[in-house]
KEKE-3310 file (N, C-alpha, C; in steps of 0.2 Angstrom, whole numbers, plus 5000, padded with zeros to 4 digits):
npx = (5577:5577:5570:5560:5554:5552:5542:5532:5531:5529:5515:5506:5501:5489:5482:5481:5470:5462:5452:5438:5433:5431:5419:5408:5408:5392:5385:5386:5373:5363:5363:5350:5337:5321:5311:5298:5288:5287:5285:5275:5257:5245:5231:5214:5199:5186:5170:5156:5142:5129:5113:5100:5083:5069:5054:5036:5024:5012:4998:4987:4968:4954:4937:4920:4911:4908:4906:4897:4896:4888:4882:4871:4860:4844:4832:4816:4821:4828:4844:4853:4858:4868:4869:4876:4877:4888:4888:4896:4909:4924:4940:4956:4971:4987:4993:4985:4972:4959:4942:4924:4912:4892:4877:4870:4864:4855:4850:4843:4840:4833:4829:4817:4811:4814:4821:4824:4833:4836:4848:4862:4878:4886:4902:4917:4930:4946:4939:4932:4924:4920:4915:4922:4933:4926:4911:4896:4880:4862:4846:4830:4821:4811:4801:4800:4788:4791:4791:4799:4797:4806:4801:4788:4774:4772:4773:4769:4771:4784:4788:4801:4816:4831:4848:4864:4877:4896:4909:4925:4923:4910:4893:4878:4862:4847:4832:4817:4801:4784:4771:4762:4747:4731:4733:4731:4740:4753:4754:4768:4785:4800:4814:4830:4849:4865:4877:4892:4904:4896)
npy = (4954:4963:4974:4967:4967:4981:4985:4977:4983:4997:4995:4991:4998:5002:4990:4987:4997:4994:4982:4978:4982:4971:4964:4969:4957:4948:4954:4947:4936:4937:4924:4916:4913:4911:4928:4933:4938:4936:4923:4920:4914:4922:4933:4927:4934:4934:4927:4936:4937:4929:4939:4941:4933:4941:4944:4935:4945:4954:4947:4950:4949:4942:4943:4938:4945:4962:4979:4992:5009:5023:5041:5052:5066:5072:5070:5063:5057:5065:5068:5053:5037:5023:5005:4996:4979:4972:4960:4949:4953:4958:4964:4966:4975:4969:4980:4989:4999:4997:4985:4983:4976:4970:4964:4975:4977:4986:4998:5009:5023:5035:5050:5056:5043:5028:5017:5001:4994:4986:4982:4985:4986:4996:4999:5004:5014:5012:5006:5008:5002:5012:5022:5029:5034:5035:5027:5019:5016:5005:5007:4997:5004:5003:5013:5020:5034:5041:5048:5063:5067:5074:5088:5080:5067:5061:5043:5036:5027:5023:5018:5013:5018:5021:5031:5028:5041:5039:5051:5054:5049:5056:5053:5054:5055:5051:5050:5044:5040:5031:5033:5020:5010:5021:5033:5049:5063:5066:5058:5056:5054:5063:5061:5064:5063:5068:5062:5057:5042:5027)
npz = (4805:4816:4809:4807:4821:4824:4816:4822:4836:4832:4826:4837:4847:4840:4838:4848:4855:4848:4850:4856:4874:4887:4893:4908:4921:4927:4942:4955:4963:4978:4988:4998:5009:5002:5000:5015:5008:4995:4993:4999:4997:4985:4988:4986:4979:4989:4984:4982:4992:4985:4985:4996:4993:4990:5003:5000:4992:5002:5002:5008:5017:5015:5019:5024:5030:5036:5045:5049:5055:5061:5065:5064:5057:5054:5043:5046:5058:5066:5078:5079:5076:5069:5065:5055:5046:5034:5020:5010:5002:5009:5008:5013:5017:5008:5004:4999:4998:5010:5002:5005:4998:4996:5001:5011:5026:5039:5055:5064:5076:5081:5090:5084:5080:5071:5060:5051:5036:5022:5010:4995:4995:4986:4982:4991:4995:5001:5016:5032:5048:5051:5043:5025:5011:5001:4995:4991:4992:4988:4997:5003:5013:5032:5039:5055:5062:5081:5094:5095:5081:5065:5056:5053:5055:5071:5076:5063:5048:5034:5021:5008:4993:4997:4996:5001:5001:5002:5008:5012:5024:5028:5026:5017:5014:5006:5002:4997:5004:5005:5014:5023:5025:5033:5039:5045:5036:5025:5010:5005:5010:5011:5014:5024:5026:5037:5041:5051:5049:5041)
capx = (5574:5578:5563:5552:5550:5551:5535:5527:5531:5527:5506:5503:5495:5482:5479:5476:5467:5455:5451:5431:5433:5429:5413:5409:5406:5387:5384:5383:5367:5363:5361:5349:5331:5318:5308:5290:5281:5288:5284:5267:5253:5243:5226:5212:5195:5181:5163:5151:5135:5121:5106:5094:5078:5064:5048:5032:5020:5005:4988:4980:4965:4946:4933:4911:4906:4910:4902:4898:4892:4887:4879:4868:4854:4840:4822:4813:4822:4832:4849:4852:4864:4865:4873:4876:4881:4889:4887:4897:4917:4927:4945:4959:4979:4990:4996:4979:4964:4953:4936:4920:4905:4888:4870:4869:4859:4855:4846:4845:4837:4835:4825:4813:4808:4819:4818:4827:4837:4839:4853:4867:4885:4892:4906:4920:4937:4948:4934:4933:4918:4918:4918:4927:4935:4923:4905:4891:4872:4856:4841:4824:4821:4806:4803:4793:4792:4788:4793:4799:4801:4806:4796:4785:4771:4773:4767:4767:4778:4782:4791:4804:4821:4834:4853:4868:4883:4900:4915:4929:4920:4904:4888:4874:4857:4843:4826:4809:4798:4775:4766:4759:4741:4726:4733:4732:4746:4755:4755:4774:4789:4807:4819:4838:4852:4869:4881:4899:4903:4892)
capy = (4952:4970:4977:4966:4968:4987:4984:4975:4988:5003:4995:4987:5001:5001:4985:4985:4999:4991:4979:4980:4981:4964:4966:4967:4950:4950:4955:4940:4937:4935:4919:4914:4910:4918:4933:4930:4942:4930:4914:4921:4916:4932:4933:4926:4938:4929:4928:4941:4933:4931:4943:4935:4933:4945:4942:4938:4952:4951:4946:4953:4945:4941:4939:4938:4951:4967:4982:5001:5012:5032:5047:5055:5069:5074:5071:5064:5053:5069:5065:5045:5033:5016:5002:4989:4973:4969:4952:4949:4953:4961:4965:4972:4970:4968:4985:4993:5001:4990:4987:4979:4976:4966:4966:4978:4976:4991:4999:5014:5025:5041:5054:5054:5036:5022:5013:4995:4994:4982:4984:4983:4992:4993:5004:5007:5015:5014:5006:5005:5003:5021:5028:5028:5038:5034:5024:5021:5010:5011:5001:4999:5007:5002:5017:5023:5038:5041:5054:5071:5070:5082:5091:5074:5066:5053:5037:5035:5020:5025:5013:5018:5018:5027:5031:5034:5042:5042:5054:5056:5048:5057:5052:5058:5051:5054:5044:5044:5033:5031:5030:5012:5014:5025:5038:5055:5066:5069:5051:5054:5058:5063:5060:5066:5064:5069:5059:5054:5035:5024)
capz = (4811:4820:4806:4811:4829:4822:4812:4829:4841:4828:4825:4843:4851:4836:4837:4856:4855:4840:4852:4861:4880:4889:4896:4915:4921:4932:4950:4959:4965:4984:4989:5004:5009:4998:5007:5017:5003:4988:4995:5004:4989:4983:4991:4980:4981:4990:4981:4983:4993:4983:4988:4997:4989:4992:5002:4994:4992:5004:4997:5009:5017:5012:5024:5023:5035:5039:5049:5050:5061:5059:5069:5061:5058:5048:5047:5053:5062:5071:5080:5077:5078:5066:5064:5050:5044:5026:5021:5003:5001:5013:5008:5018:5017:5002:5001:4994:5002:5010:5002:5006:4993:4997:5004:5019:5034:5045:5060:5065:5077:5083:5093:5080:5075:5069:5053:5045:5030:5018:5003:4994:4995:4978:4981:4997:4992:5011:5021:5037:5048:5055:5038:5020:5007:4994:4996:4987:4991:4990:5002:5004:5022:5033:5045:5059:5067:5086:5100:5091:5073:5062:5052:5050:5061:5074:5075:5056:5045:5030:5017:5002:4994:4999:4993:5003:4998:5006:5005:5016:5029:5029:5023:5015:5015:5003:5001:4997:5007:5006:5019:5025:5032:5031:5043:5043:5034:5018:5009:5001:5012:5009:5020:5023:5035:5035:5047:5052:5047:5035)
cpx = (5572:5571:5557:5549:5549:5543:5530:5525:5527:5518:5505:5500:5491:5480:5475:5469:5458:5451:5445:5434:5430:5424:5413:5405:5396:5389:5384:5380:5367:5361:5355:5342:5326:5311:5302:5286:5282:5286:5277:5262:5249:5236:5221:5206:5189:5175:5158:5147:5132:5116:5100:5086:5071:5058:5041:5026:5013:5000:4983:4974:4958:4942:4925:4910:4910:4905:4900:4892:4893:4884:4878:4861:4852:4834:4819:4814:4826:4838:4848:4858:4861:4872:4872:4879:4882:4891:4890:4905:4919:4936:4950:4968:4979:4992:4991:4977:4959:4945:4930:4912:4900:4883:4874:4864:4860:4849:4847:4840:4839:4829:4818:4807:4816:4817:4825:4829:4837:4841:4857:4870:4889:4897:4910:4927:4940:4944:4935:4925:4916:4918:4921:4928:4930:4918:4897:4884:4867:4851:4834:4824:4813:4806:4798:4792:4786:4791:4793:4803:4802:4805:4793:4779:4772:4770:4762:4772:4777:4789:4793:4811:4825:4842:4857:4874:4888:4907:4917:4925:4914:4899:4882:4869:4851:4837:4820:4803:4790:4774:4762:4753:4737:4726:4733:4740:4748:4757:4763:4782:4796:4809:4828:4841:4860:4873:4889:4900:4899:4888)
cpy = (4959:4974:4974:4967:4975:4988:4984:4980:4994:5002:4992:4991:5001:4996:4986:4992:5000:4987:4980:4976:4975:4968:4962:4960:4953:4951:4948:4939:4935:4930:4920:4912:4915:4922:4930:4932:4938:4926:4916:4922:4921:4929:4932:4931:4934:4932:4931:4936:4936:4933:4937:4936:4938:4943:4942:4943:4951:4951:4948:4949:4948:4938:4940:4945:4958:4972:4990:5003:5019:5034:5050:5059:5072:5072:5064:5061:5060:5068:5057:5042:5026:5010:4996:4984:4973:4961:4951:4948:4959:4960:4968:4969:4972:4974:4991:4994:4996:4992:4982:4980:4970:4966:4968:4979:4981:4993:5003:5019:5030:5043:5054:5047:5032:5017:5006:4995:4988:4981:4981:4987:4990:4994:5006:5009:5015:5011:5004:5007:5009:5025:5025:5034:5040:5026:5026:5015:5012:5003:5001:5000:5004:5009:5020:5029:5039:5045:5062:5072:5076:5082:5083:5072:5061:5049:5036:5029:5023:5017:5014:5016:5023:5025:5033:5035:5043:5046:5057:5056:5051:5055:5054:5054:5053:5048:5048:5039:5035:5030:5025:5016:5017:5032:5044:5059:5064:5061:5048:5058:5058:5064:5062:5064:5065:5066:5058:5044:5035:5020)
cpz = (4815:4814:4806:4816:4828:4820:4819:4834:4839:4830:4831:4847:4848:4838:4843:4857:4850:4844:4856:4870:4884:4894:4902:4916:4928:4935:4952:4961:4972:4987:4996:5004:5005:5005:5008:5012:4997:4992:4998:4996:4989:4986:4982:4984:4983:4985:4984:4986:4989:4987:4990:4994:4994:4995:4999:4995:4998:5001:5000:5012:5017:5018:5021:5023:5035:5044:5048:5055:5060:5065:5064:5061:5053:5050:5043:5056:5069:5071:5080:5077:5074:5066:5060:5050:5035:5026:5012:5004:5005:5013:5014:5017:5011:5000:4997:5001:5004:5007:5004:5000:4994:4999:5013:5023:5040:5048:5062:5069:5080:5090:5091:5076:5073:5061:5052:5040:5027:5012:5000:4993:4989:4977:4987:4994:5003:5016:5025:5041:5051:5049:5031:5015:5004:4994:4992:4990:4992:4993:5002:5013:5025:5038:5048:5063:5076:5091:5097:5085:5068:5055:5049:5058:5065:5074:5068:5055:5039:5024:5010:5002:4995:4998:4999:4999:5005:5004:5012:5023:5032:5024:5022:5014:5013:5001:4998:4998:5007:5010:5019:5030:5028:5037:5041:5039:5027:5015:5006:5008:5011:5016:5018:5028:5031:5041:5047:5051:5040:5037)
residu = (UNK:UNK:UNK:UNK:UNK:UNK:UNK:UNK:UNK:UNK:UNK:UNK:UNK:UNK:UNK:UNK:UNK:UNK:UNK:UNK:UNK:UNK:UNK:UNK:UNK:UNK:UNK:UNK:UNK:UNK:UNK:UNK:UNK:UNK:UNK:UNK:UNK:UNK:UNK:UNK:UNK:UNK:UNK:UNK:UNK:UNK:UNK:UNK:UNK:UNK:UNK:UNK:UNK:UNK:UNK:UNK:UNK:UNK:UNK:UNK:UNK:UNK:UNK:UNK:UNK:UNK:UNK:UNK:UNK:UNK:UNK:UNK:UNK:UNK:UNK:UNK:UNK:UNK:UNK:UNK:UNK:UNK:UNK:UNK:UNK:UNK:UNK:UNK:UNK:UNK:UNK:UNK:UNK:UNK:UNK:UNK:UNK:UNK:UNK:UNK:UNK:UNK:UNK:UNK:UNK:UNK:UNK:UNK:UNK:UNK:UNK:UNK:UNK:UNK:UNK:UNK:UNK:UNK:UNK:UNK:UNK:UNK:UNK:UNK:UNK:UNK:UNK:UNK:UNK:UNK:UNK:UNK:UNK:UNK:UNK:UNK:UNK:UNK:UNK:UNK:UNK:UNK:UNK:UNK:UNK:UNK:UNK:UNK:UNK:UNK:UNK:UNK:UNK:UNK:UNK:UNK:UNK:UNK:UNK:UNK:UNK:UNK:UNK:UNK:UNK:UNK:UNK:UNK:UNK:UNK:UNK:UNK:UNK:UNK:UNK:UNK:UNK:UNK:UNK:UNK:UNK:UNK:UNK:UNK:UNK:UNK:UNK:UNK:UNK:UNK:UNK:UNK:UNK:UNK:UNK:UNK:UNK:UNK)
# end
């Protein structure tokens, strides 16, 4: 008996020392209300607005008539002053240059005599009726001259066609018109004029 409990006492540190250390029990956890940021739901992300739709393009508008008007000098009419109608298509708007194309109807008189047009405008880049970029027609002219023509006789008529051109608002005017009648002077006359407008 006295060798046993010898035995027990001898190996009991070992053992207790064999033995793995009892693990810490958890923390407790805190009891109580849960916080405002937990319990507060998470932000959802609102939807973007759809773009609003774009307006539509302008078209611009289309009318008969239009107009023009010049100052101009040359012979034989002199200093002159005219003014037209275009009867055909007349553009404006929509983002572009306005243009007008159609028979032209003009009058015009000066110092030297006055004559009537009658044509067609094939050609307006930009037009406006004081002018354009880019113009092109051509008319038969009726024309008379009277008071102080130049380089031409008075109190003639001479009858012909005649081309204008236009660029950057000026106009250029070139013809050749016969004389009507059995009157004195040169049976064929040229004519010129160089003016502001159309």
């Amino acid at each position: 008996m006295s060798r046993a409990c010898f035995l027990f006492l001898a190996f009991w540190p070992a053992v207790a020392l064999a033995q793995p250390p009892a693990s810490p029990s958890p923390a407790p956890q805190p009891s109580g209300p849960p916080s405002p940021a937990a319990s507060r739901p998470s932000p959802t992300a609102s939807p973007s607005p759809s773009p609003s739709p774009s307006p539509p393009a302008d078209p611009g508008q289309t009318r008969r008539t239009g107009s023009t008007f010049a100052i101009t000098a040359g012979s034989p009419l002199g200093v002159s002053g005219s003014a037209g109608l275009v009867i055909g298509r007349v553009h404006t708007g929509g983002g572009s240059c306005p243009s007008a194309v159609g028979t032209l109807l003009q009058a015009e008189a000066g110092v030297g005599g006055a004559k009537v047009s009658l044509g067609r405008l094939f050609f307006t880049y930009c037009y406006t009726p004081f002018g354009s970029l880019g113009a092109a027609g051509v008319k038969l002219s009726l024309l008379r001259t009277w008071g102080s023509p130049l380089w031409a006789p008075k109190d003639r008529t001479y009858l012909g066609p005649e081309i204008d051109i236009g660029i950057m608002d000026w106009k250029l005017s070139l013809g050749l018109l016969v004389r009507l009648g059995s009157d004195e002077g040169g049976r064929v006359r040229f004519t010129f004029g160089l003016g502001r407008g159309f």
